[in-house]
N, C-alpha and C positions, 0 to 999 in steps of 0.2 A: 213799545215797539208796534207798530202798524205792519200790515202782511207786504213785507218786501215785493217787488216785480224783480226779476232775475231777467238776465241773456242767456241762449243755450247755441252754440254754434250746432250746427246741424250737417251743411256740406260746402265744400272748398269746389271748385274748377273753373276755367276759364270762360265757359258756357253755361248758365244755370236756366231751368225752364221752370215756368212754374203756374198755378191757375191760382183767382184771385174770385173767392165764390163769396159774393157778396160784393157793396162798393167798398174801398179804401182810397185816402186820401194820401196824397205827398207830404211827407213833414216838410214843414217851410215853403208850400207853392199852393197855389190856387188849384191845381188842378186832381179830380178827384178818376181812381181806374177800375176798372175792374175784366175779370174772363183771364187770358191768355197771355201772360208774359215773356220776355227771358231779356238775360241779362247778358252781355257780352262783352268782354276784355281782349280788348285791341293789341299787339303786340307792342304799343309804343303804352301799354298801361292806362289809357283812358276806357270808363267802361260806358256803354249804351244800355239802355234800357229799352224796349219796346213793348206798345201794344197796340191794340187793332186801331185807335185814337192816339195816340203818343209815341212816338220816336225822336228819343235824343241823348246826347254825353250828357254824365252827371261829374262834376268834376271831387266830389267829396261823397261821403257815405249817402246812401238812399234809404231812405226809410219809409215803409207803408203801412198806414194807420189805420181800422177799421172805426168803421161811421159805426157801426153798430155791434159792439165785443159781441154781445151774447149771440147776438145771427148768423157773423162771420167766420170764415175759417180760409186758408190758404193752404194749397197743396203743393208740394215739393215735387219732381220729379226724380227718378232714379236715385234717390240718395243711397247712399252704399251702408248697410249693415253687417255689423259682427266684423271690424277693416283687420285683415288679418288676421282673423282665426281662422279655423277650420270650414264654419260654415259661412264665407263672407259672401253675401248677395246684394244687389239692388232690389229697393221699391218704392213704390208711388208714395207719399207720407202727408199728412194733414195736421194743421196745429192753429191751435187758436192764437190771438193775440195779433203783432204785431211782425214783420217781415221786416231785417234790414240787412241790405247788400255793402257791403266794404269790400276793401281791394287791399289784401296782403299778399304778400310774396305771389305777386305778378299769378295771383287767381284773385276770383271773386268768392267771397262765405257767405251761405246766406245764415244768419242770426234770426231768431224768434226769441221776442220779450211779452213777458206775462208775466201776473202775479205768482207766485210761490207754489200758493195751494192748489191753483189749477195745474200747474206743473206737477205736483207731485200723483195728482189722478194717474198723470199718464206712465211716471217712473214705476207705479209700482203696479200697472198694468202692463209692463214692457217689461220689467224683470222679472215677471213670475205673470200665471194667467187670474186673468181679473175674475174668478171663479173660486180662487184661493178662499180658506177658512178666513175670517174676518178677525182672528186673535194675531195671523200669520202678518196680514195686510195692515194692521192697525200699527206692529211693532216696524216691518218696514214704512212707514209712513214717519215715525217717527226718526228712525235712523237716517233716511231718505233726508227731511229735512236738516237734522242735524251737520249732517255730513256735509250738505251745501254751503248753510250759513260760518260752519268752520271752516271752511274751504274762504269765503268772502273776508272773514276775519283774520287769517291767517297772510292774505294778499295785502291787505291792507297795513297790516304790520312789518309785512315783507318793504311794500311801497314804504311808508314811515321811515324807513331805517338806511332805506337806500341801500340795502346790504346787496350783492347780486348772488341770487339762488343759482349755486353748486350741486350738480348730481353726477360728475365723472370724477375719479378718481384716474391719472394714468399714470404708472412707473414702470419702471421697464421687466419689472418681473408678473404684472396685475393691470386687470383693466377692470375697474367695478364702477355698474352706472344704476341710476334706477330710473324710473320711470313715472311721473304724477303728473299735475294738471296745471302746473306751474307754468308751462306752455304758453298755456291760452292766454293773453296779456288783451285782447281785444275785446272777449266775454267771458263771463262765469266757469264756465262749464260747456265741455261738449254733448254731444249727442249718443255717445257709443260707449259700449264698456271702457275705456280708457275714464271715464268717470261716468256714471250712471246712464244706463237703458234710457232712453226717452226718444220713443217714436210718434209723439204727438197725439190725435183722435185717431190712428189708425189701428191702435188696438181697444176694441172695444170695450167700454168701462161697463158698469155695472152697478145697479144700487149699493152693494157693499162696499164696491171701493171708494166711492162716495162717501157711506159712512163712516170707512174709516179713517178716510183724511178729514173729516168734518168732524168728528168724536175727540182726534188729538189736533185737531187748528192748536198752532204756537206749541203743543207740547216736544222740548228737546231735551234731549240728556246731557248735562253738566259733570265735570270734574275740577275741585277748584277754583271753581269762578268765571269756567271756560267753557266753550262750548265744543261736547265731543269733536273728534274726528271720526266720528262712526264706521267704520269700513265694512263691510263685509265682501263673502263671495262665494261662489255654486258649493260646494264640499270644501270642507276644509279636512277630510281624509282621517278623523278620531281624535285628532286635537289643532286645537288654533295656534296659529303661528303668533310674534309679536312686531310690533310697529316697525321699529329700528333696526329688524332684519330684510328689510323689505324697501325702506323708503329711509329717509334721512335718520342722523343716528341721535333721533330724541326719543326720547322713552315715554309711554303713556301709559302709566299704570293701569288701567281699565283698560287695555287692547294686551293682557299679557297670556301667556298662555294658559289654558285650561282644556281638558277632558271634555270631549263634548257627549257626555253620560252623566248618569245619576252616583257613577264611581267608576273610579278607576278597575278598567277589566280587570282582573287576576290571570296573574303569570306574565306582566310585562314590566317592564322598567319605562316609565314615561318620559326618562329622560331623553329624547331623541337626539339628544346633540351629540352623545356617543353614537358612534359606528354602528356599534353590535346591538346595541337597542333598538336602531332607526332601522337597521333590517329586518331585526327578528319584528319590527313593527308593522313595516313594507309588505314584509314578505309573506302578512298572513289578513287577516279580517277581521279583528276584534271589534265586538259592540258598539255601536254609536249612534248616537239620535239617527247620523247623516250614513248608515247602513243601513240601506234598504231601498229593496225593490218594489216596492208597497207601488201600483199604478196610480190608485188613487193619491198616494201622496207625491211621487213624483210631477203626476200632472198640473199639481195646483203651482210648481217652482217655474216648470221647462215648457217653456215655450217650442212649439212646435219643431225651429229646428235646432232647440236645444234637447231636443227629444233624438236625436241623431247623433246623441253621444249617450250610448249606456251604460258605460262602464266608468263609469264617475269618483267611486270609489277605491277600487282597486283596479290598473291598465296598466298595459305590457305594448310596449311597439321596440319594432326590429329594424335595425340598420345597419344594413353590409359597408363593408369600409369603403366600396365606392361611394355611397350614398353618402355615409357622417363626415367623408372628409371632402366633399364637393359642395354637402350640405352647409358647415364650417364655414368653409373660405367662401360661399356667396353669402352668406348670413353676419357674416363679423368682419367680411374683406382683407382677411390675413390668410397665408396660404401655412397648415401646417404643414403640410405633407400629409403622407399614410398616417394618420391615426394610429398611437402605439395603447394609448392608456386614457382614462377621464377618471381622473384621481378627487376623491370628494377632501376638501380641504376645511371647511369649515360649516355647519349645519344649524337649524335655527330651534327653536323649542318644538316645532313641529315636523321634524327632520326635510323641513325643505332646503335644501344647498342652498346658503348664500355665496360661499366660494367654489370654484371647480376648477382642476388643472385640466387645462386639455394637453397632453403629449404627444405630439408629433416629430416625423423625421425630420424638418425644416422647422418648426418651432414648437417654443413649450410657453404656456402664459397661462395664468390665473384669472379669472371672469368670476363675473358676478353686478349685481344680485339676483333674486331669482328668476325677475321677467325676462335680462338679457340670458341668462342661460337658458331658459326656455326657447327665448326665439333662435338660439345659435344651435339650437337641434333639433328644429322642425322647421316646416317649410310654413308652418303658422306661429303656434305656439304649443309648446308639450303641456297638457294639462294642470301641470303643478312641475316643479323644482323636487320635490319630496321623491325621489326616485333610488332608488341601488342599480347599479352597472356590472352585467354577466359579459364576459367576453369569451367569443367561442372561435372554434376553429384554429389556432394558434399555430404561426410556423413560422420557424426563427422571430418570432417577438409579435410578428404582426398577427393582431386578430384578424379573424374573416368578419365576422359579426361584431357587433355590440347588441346585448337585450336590454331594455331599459325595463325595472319594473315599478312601479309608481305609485301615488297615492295621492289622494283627489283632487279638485278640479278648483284650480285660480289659486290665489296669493294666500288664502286661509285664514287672514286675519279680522277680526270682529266677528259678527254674523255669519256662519253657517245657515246659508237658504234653506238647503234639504234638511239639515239639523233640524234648522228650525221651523218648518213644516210639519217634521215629527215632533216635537215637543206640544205646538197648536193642536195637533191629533191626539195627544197623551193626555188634554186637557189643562196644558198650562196657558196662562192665562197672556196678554201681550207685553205687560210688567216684568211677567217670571221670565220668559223670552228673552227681556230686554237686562233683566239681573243678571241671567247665565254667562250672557255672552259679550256682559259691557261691565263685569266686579266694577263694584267702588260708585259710579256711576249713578246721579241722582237727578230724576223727573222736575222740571219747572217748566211753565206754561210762562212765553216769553211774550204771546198776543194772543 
């Protein structure tokens, strides 16, 4: 295998602006641009392209190529990062390679194609700060890749078989959906947590992260003859969740659950899919790589403003039954009524709900999986699914409040970031990293 080139969609809108530093040429035209662009989508769906020497419709994709890879680079404007979560912002963004404009659902995307390896400089400088230990950076590098070219593999089997990918479940008692990258049908991969951090040269790299996508070129982790699905995400809150709770209902032996310790604390039952386990689990702070306050190790995960959520591990938010039941019905488009109950119905190896009843005066219905129940109770995302439900205030049945109390931060499955930053601090190595939190799982250098 030679180092693949990948697409990374980046940003979708109608108007796209962008500078071109360095020259780049037009795929399939004589003419070469450079400085100050933007792209525009006409209401009848033809899009324009301009620059200070060029103005004209393009009637199929645009593509622009740098004369010179290693000189050039092209900046995005305003792309949007973190798109609904908590800290969603605009910024200016820079990326090597190549720029290409298509035209889906009446916007324009702009897509950046590059080799693999230079891609992954910038994922695993955008999910964690490129200052990180080099054992930390070397094992996301690996997963980082992994997880892409299973992602590629996975499509392509999908395409083969003609089958059409199913993610909603709806009967009239349940609505269970989930969420992955199955989407994208025009590129690899996008640009934003919905499948991996990648903000181009705008977060600045660093001799180690250099080396440590240089040290593992081609190294991926295998199961079976396959190449992982590597997931990870920020906290996985003392133990890892599993695949099929979260995403379609295939099993991956190496994404099952486990303790993210050197042992199981004492005085808990780690079975979290019982009730009484998953609170008395919730409800207190037991040991784990991924507890901890440590600055130095938080900082090499959390980007800046990932740095504006501190309570990653264990978090508590409060919502008055105005809020959950207004929150509800603009989030899911079903109106309960007054909020009577959030009944946990079913729970995963990490006590994240994959099922939840919500109860209302006008309706009652079953959700799930974790990400939609997250979104259907924040006005972003709730940190994790792994929550217990206090209801307070009570008069004739109706709460006044709901407390949500919770436990760490994203889907939980694979990789533990913070975990695994403290493990790199403990002196394990990017291998032992990569055993803990990928069992079964075995190292081949694939280029």
């Amino acid at each position: 295998m030679i180092t693949p080139e990948i697409s990374v969609g980046i940003l979708s809108n109608t108007t796209i602006r962008f500078r071109l530093n360095e020259t780049f040429r037009i795929a399939g035209c004589p003419e070469t641009v450079t400085g100050i662009g933007e792209a525009v989508l006409s209401k009848a769906g033809k899009m324009t392209v301009s620059f200070e020497n060029l103005d004209r419709p393009f009637s199929g994709p645009l593509t622009l190529e740098p004369l010179d890879y290693d000189a050039a680079d092209f900046e995005l404007f305003d792309v949007v990062i973190g798109v609904q979560f908590h800290w969603e912002r605009k910024e200016n963004q820079r990326f090597k390679g190549s720029l290409s404009l298509l035209v889906e659902d009446a916007r324009i995307t702009a897509v950046n194609r590059l080799p693999l390896e230079d891609y992954l400089i910038s994922v695993i400088s955008s999910e964690m700060k490129a200052t990180s230990s080099l054992q930390l950076l070397k094992a996301h590098a690996v997963i980082s890749r992994s997880w892409l070219l299973a992602q590629k593999e996975k499509s392509a089997l999908l395409n083969d078989s003609g089958e059409c990918y199913q993610s909603v479940t709806n009967t009239d008692d349940s609505y269970i959906r989930w969420y992955d990258r199955e989407d994208h049908s025009l590129y690899d991969v996008c640009a934003d947590d919905h499948c991996q951090r990648y903000q181009g040269i705008t977060r600045i790299s660093t001799p180690i992260v250099n080396e440590a996508v240089r040290s593992t070129s081609g190294e991926l982790l295998m199961y079976d003859g396959r190449i992982c699905d590597t997931r990870f995400s920020k906290c996985c809150g003392g133990i890892t969740e599993e695949f099929q709770n979260n995403w379609e209902p295939v099993r991956h032996p190496y994404l099952s659950r486990l303790v993210d310790n050197e042992a199981v604390p004492a005085g808990y039952d780690p079975d979290l899919t019982a009730e009484a386990a998953a609170a008395q689990w919730i409800n207190a702070t037991p040991p784990a790589f991924c507890n901890t306050d440590d600055p130095a190790i938080l900082s090499q995960v959390l980007n800046d403003y990932d740095m504006e959520t501190p309570d990653f591990y264990r978090w508590e938010t409060t919502l008055s039954q105005q809020e959950i039941s207004d929150l509800i019905r603009r989030k899911t488009d079903w109106d309960f009524g007054d909020i009577l109950d959030l009944v946990p119905i079913e729970r995963g190896a990490s006590g994240r709900l994959i099922r939840l009843q919500i109860v209302g005066t006008k309706k009652t219905l079953i959700i799930g999986k974790e990400l939609f129940i997250r979104k259907a109770l924040s006005e972003s995302h709730l940190y994790s699914s792994a929550f217990v439900v206090e209801k307070h205030g009570i008069v004739d049945g109706l709460p006044s409040k709901f407390v949500l109390k919770g436990a760490g931060w994203g889907h939980g499955v694979g990789l533990c970031q913070i975990g695994a930053a403290m493990m790199s601090a403990k002196g394990y190595d990017y291998k032992a990293i990569l055993t803990h939190y990928f069992p079964g799982a075995t190292m081949t250098k694939a280029y």
